[in-house]
Every structure is written in structure tokens, then in C-alpha cells.
C-alpha positions in Angstrom: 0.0 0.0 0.0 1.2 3.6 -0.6 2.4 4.9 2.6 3.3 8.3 0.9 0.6 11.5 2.3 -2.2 12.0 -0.5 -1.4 15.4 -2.7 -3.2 18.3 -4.4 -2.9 20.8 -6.7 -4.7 23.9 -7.2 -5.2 25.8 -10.7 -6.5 28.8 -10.2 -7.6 30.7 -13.5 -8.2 34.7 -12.6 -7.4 36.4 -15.5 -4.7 38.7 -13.4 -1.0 37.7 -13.5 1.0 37.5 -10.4 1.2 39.3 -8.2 -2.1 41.2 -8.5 -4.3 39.8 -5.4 -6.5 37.6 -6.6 -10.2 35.9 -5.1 -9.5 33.1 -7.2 -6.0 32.1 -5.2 -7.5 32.9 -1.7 -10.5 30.3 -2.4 -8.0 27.8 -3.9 -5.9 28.6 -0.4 -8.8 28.3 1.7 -9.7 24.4 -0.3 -5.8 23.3 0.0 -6.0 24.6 3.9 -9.1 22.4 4.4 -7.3 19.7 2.6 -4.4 19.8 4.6 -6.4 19.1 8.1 -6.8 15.7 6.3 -3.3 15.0 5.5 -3.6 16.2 2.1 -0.2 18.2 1.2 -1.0 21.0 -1.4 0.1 23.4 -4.0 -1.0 26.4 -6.1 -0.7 27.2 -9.5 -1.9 30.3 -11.4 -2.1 29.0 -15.3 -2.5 32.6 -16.7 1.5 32.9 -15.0 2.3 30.1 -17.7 2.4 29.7 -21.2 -0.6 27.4 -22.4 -0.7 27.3 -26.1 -4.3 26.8 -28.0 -4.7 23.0 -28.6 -6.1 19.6 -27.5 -3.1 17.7 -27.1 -0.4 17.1 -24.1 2.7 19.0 -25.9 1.8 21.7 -28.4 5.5 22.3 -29.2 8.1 25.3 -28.4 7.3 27.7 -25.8 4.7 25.5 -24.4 4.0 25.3 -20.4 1.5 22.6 -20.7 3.7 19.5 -20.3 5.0 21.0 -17.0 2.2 21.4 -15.5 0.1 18.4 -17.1 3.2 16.5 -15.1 1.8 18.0 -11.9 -1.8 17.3 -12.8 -0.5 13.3 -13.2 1.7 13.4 -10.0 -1.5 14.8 -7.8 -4.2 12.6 -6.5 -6.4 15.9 -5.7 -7.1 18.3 -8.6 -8.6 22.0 -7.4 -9.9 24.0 -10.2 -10.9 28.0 -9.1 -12.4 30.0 -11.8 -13.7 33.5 -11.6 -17.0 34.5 -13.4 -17.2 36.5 -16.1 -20.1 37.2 -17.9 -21.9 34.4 -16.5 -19.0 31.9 -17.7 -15.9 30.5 -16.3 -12.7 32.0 -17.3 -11.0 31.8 -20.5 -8.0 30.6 -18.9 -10.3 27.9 -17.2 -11.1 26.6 -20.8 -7.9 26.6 -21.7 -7.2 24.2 -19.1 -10.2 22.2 -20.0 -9.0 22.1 -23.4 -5.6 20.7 -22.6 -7.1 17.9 -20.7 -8.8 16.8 -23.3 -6.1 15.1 -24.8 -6.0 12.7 -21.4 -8.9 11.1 -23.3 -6.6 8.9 -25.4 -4.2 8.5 -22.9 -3.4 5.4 -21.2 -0.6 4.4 -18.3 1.2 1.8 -18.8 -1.2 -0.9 -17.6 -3.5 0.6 -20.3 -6.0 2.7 -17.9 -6.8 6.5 -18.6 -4.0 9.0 -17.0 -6.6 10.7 -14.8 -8.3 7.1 -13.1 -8.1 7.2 -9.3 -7.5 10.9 -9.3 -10.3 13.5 -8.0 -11.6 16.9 -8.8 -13.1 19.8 -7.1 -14.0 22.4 -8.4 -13.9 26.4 -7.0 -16.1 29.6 -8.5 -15.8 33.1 -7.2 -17.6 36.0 -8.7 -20.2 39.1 -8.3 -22.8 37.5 -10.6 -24.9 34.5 -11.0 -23.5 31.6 -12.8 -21.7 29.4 -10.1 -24.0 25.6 -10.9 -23.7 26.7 -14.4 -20.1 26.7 -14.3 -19.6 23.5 -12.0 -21.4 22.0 -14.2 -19.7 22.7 -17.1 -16.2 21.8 -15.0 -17.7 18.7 -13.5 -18.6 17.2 -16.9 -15.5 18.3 -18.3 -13.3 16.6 -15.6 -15.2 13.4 -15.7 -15.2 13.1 -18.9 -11.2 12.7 -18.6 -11.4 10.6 -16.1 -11.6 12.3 -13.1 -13.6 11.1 -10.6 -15.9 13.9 -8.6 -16.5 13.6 -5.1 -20.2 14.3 -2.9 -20.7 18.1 -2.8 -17.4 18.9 -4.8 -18.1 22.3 -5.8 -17.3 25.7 -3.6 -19.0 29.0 -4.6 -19.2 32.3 -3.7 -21.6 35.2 -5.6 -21.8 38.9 -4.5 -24.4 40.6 -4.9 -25.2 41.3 -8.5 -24.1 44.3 -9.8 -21.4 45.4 -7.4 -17.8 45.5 -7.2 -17.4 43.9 -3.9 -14.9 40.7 -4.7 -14.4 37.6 -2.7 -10.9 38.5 -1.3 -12.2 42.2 0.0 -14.6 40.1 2.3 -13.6 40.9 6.0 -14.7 37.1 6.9 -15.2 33.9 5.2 -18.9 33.7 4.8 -20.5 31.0 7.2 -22.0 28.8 4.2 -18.9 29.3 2.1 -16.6 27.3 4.7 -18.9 24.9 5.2 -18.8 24.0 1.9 -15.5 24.0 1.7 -14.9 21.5 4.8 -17.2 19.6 3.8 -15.8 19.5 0.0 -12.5 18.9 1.3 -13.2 15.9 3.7 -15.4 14.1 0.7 -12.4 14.8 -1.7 -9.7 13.2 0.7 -11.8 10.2 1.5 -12.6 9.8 -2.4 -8.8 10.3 -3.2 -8.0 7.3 -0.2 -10.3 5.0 -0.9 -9.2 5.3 -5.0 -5.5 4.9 -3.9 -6.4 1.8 -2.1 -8.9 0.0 -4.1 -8.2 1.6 -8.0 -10.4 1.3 -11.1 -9.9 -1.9 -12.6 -8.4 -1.7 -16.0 -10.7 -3.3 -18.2 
């Protein structure tokens, strides 16, 4: 049995560069913090800091980030995806991401499953509009449908009031509701991501 702590990593997709504060990166710190209370170790990236070239497959040639950062994707049991909203639609950094996992879907390791088996998915939304279910939904069919593997309650949202400027990060507190949700996203993913490592998806 793999003795080795259970990882995560967080993409976060705000459109802002380092190191512009970001709500995106505080919800994705808040997940890997609940995470971590379950002995899940855990690391951020933000993919618009990288180099991810339009495409569908794993390496899309020179100048390309996406094969660095598809290797963390494979060497994490936990995948956190945080999009902001805009317009009613995850980011187009998040689709980017989405995009480049789609070429998992012909992938195989070497005992002929699909790269992403045994690994789980949450998935994070910040913004001050509707459109959080929309855009879990979208991520959650995405993610499944390269093999990830989404646990009960997966999805942590926040939406400020319509209309206004008020952004997650300038809350003075974490709303009551919104940690909830992410404790109780967090414990489901670490007990999915165990329970995979110890009993996997057979391979055919």
C-alpha cells in the first residue's frame, strides 16, 4: 500500500498575473488549507503565469507550459480547479485548461488505464454574478469526462451581490455557508482520493 501523504494541486484561472491579489487564489488557499487538516499536502498554481498554447493535445511544441504542468496534474491525486465568473461563464483561462485535458482522453498508463483514473476533482467559482451551478457543471462534466472522478458536494462557490464591485478576497470574513462548503468539500475529496488509492479502477 502507498504509505506516501495524499497530494493536491490547485489551478486557479483569474485572469490577473501574479502578483495582482487575486479571489480566485484565496478560495484555492482556503480548499488546499481544508485539505491539509486531512493530510492532504497541497500546492498552487496560477495558469495565466504560464504559457498554455491553443490546442487539444499534451505537448503543443516550443514555448509551451503545458507539459509542465500536465506532469503535476499526473503526480496529484487531488485536482482544485478555481475560476472567476465572467459574464456568466468561467474564465477563458479555465477553458484553456479544460481544453488541454482533453487530450487525457486517449491517454493510457502503462497498464493501459486513462492517466486521470483514481484521481479527484473539485471544483472552486468566485464572482459578483450568478453563474456558479452553471459553471460546476460545465467543469464537473468536463473533468469526468477525462477521467476524473468527482466527489459528494465537490463544488465551492461564492456570488456577491449582483451588480457590485465587492470581490471575494475584500470580504472581512469567510462567509458561514462558504466554509462549510469548503470542509465539507474537502473531507469528501480526501476520503474519495484514499479510498481510489487503495482500491483503484480496474483496468478493463
Amino acid at each position: 500500500m502507498n504509505a506516501s501523504p495524499l497530494t493536491a494541486l490547485a489551478i486557479t484561472c483569474t485572469l490577473k498575473p501574479s502578483p495582482a491579489a487575486s479571489s480566485s487564489d484565496l478560495l484555492a488557499a482556503q480548499i488546499l488549507g481544508a485539505l491539509a487538516e486531512h493530510g492532504v499536502v497541497g500546492e498552487t498554481v496560477r495558469a495565466v503565469d504560464h504559457t498554455i498554447a491553443p490546442g487539444v493535445e499534451a505537448d503543443m511544441g516550443a514555448g509551451d507550459d503545458w507539459p509542465m504542468l500536465r506532469r503535476r496534474v499526473l503526480d496529484a491525486d487531488i485536482l482544485v480547479l478555481v475560476t472567476p465568473t465572467w459574464l456568466g461563464q468561467h474564465s477563458s483561462v479555465a477553458q484553456r485548461v479544460l481544453e488541454r485535458l482533453d487530450a487525457e482522453l486517449g491517454a493510457t498508463d502503462a497498464r493501459g488505464r486513462p492517466t486521470l483514473f483514481d484521481k479527484v476533482a473539485l471544483a472552486g467559482i468566485v464572482g459578483n454574478e450568478d453563474g456558479a451551478h452553471h459553471i460546476a457543471a460545465i467543469l464537473f462534466q468536463a473533468l469526468d469526462d477525462v477521467g476524473f472522478t468527482i466527489p459528494a458536494q465537490g463544488s465551492v462557490y461564492w456570488n456577491g451581490e449582483a451588480m457590485h464591485t465587492t470581490d471575494y478576497k475584500d470580504l472581512a470574513q469567510t462567509p458561514e455557508k462558504v466554509a462549510e462548503a469548503i470542509a465539507t468539500s474537502a473531507r469528501n475529496a480526501a476520503h474519495l482520493a484514499r479510498a481510489l488509492r487503495e482500491r483503484e479502477y480496474p483496468a478493463g
